[in-house]
One Martini backbone bead per residue (centre of mass of N, CA, C, O) as a GRO file, in nm:
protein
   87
    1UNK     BB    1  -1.127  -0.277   1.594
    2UNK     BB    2  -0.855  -0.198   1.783
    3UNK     BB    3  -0.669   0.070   1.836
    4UNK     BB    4  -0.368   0.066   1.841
    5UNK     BB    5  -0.251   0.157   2.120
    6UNK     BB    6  -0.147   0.540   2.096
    7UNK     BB    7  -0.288   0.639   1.829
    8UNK     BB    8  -0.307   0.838   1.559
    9UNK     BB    9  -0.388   1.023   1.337
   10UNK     BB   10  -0.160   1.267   1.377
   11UNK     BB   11   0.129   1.047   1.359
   12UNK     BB   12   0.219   0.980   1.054
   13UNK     BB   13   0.038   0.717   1.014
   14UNK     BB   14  -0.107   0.721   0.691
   15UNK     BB   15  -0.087   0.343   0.675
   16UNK     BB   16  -0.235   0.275   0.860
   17UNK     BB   17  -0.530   0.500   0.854
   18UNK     BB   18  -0.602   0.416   0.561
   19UNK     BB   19  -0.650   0.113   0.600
   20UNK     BB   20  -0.859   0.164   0.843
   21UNK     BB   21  -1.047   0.439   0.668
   22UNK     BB   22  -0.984   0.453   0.369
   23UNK     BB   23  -0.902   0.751   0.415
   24UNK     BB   24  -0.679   1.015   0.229
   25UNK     BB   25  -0.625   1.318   0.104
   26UNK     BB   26  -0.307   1.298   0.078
   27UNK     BB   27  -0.390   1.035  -0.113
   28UNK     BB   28  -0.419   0.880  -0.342
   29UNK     BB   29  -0.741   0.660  -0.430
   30UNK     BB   30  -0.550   0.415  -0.475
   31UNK     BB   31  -0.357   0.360  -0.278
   32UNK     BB   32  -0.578   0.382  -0.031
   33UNK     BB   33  -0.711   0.094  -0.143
   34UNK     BB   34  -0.521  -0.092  -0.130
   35UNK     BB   35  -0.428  -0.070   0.150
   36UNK     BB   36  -0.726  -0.191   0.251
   37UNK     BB   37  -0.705  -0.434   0.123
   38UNK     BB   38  -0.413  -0.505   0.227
   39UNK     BB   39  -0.391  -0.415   0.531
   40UNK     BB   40  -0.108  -0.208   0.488
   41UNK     BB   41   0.038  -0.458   0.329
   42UNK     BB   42   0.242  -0.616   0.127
   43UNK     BB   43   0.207  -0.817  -0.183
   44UNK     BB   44   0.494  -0.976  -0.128
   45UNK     BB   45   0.610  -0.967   0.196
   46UNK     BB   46   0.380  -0.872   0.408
   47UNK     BB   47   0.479  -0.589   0.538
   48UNK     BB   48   0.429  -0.326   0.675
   49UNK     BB   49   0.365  -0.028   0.622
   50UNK     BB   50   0.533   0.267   0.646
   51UNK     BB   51   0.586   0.605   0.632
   52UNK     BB   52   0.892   0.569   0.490
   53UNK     BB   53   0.812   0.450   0.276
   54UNK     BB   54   0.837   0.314  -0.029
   55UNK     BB   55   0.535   0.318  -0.255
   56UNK     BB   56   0.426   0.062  -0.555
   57UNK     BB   57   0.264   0.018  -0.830
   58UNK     BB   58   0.140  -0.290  -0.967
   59UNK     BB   59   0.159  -0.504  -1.242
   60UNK     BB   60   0.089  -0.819  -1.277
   61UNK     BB   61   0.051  -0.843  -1.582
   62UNK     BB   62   0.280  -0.603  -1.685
   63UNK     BB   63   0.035  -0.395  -1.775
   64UNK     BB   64   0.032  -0.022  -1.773
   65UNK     BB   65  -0.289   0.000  -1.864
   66UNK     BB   66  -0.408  -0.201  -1.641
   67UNK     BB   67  -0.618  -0.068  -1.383
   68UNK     BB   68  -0.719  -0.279  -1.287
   69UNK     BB   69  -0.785  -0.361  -0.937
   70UNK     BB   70  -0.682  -0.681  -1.005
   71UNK     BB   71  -0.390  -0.549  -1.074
   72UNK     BB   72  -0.328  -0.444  -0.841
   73UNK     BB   73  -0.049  -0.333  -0.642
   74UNK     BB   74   0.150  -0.291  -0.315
   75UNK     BB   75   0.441  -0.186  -0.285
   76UNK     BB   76   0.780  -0.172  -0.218
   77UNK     BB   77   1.002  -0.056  -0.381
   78UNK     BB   78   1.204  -0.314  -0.318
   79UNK     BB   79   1.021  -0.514  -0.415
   80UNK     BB   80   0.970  -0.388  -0.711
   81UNK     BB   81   1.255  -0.455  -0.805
   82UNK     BB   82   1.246  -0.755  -0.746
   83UNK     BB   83   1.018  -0.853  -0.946
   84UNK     BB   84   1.223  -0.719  -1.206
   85UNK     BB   85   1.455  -0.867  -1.189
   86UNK     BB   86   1.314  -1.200  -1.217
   87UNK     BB   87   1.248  -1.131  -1.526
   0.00000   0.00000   0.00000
């Protein structure tokens, strides 16, 4: 896959980066992990995250006890009020 038009490790867009290269020393290794499986977007919206991005792990099944990998998703701040809202 070839990096997007003018990208730089260095432009501060570590929501690209992380998804592309799975490693970012400056992000939890949980967030880094979520990002490269869901391609960097959004598990609610489908939206890329950018760098200003408010982004929050999502517990599918309710439990926050449950931090297996296929329970957690990562959401948008906004998405994740979303779908407690809906609760």
């Amino acid at each position: 896959m070839k990096v997007r038009g003018a990208k730089s490790p260095f432009d501060g867009d570590w929501p690209y980066w992380s998804a592309r290269l799975g490693r970012d020393p400056s992000r939890p290794t949980r967030v880094v992990k979520l990002l490269k499986r869901q391609d960097g977007k959004c598990g609610y919206c489908g939206l890329s995250f950018m760098a200003e991005d408010r982004m929050e792990t999502h517990h599918q099944d309710g439990d926050r006890t449950n931090n297996a990998n296929a329970n957690l998703v990562l959401l948008h701040g906004h998405c994740h009020d979303q779908i407690h809202s809906e609760d």
